[in-house]
N, C-alpha and C positions, 0 to 999 in steps of 0.2 A: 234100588237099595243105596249107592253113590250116593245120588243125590239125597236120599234123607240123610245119610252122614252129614252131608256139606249143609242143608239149613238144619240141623241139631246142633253140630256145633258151632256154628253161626250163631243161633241162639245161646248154650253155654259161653262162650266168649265176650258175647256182649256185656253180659253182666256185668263183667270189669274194665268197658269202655264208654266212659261218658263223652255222653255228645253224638255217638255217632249215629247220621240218618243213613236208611238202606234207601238208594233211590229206586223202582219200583224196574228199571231196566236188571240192576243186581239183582231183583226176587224172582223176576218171571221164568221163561221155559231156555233164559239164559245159562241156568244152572247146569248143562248137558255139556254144556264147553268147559264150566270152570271143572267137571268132572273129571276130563279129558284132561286139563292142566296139570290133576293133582295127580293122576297117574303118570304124568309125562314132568314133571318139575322133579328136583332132587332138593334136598338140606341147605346146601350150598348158596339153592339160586333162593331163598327164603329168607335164610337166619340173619340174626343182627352180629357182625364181623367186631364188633367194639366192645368187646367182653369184661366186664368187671369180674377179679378175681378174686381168691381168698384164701390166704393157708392157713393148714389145719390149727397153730397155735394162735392164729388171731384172736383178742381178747372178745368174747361173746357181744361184751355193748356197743365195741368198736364195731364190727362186724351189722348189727344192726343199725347203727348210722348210716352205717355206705349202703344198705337198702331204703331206708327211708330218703336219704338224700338222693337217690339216682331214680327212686323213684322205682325197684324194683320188686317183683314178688320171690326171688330167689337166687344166690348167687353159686355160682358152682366153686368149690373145693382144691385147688391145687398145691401138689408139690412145688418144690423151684423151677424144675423144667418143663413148667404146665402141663405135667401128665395129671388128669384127670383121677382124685381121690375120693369125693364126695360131691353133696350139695347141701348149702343150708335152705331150707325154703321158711316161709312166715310160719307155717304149720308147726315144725321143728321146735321154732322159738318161742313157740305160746304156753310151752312149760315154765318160762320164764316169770309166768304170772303167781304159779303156786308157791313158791321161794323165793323172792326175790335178794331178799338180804344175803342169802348164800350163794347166790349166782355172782357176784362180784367178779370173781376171779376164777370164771369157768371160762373157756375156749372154744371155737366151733367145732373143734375135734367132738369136744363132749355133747357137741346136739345132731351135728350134720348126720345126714341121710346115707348108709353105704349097703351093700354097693347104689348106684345111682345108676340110675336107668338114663342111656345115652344113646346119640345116632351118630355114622359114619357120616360124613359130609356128603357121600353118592345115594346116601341110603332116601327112597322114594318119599315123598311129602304125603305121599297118601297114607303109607306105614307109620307115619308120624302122628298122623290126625286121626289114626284107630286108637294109635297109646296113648293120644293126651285125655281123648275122650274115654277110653274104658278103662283107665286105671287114675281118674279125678286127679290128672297131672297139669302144672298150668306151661311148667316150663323143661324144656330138658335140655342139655349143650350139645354140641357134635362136637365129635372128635377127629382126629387125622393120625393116624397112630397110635391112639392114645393119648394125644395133646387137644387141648379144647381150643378150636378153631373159630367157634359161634354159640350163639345161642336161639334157637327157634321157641319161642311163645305163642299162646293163644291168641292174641293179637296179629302177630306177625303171621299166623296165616289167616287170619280175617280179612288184612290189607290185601292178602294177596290175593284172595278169592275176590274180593271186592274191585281189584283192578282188571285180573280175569275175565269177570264178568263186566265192566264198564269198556275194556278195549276192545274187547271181543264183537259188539256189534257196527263197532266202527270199521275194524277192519272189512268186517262180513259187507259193508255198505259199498266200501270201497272195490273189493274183489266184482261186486256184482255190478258197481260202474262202466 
């Protein structure tokens, strides 16, 4: 069962990674290890630590620049003391198209996502990759109190799976040398 998790969402994932090839070591009966990874990896060893943030009275089109310009599908929500309030994701902001002329001087307070669905930084990567995939999530932050510490995407555990399964038979070579 693991394992169809791991090539399902492998395939949901991809869809918003151009370019990338699977080498056929990452497809094969390698998958039993990256299984084992993702019950044994936490939040922590996964997420991206370089968090772009955003509070709630940021201007709406402001707040969409800093996603297209970084290149992201979502940014999470904070207070001043980075405790965790929301998220805006692309989703959010596609009301923007029904209004536009009155959106001017709307805020991310008025689109963001709350509460927002989040992970503790210990909390397991395999619990992460049940929610992103059963609740059509692409991105969600970790927290550490309360404060947003990272952020883990569907990407980010693609790479990891992907190196999972590419280191993993090297080491297995080595052991058996």
């Amino acid at each position: 069962m693991l394992c169809g998790l791991i090539i399902e969402f492998v395939k949901l994932a991809m869809k918003n990674m151009d370019g990338l090839k699977l080498s056929p070591r990452a497809t094969s009966g390698h998958m039993d290890r990256c299984e084992r990874s993702l019950m044994t990896l936490q939040a922590k060893d996964v997420m991206t630590k370089q968090v772009i943030c955003i509070g709630r009275d940021t201007p709406i089109f402001e707040a969409l620049k800093l996603m297209a310009n970084h290149n992201v599908t979502g940014i999470p929500v904070v207070e001043d003391n980075m405790n965790l309030i929301g998220i805006l994701s692309e989703q959010d902001v596609l009301r923007l198209f029904h209004t536009m002329d009155d959106e001017k001087d709307r805020t991310v307070n008025d689109f963001m996502t709350q509460p927002v669905v989040h992970f503790a930084e210990n909390e397991r990567l395999l619990d992460i990759c049940y929610c992103l995939r059963d609740n059509s999530i692409r991105r969600v932050p970790v927290t550490s109190n309360g404060k947003v510490v990272g952020v883990i995407s569907r990407s980010d555990i693609i790479r990891c799976i992907l190196q999972q399964a590419e280191q993993r038979p090297a080491q297995t070579a080595r052991e058996s040398a």
